[in-house]
C-alpha angles and dihedrals in degrees: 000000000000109000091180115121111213103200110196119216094338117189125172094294109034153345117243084232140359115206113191125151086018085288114125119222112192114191122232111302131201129182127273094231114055096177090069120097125245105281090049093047091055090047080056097046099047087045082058093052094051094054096053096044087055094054084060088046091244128111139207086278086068094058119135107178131338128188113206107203111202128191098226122016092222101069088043084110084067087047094049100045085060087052099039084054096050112030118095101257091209097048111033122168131246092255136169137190134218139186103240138168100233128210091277142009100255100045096088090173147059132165123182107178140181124226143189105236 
């Protein structure tokens, strides 16, 4: 069994992903454009997601678990028609979704995944 960790882009307080045991672990992504609503921040956000799974040499059919983290619950419908529209129908995820207070006010997403390499 491979016991080498693979850190990607790492700085002083993260990496964008950790790949240890061929499972893939993204940090907490939010979108390049904040001012963006909530819909456009997710399309950012899921283009992210797909980069950095092909670096790995993965896709969004190898997802294990995501948790989606919006600023406010009642706008989660524009968060969820980005992800109805990108995620892989017949293999989805276990996700969850939480209310949260982001790093900033105008960052109204965050997704953090897991991934079979």
């Amino acid at each position: 069994m491979n016991q080498d960790i693979v850190r990607y882009d790492p700085d002083q307080r993260l990496s964008d992903m950790v790949e240890h045991n061929g499972v893939l672990y993204l940090a907490g992504q939010v979108g390049t454009d904040l001012t963006a609503g909530m819909k456009g921040q997710t399309e950012s956000i899921l283009r992210q997601i797909d980069a950095l799974l092909a670096r790995a040499g993965s896709d969004k059919s190898r997802l294990l678990s995501a948790i989606v983290f919006v600023s406010d619950m009642r706008l989660k419908q524009h968060m969820d028609d980005a992800w109805i529209a990108w995620v892989d129908a017949r293999n989805p995820p276990a996700r969850a979704t939480v209310g949260a207070l982001l790093g900033s006010a105008d960052t109204l997403v965050e997704i953090m995944c897991v991934a079979a390499k």
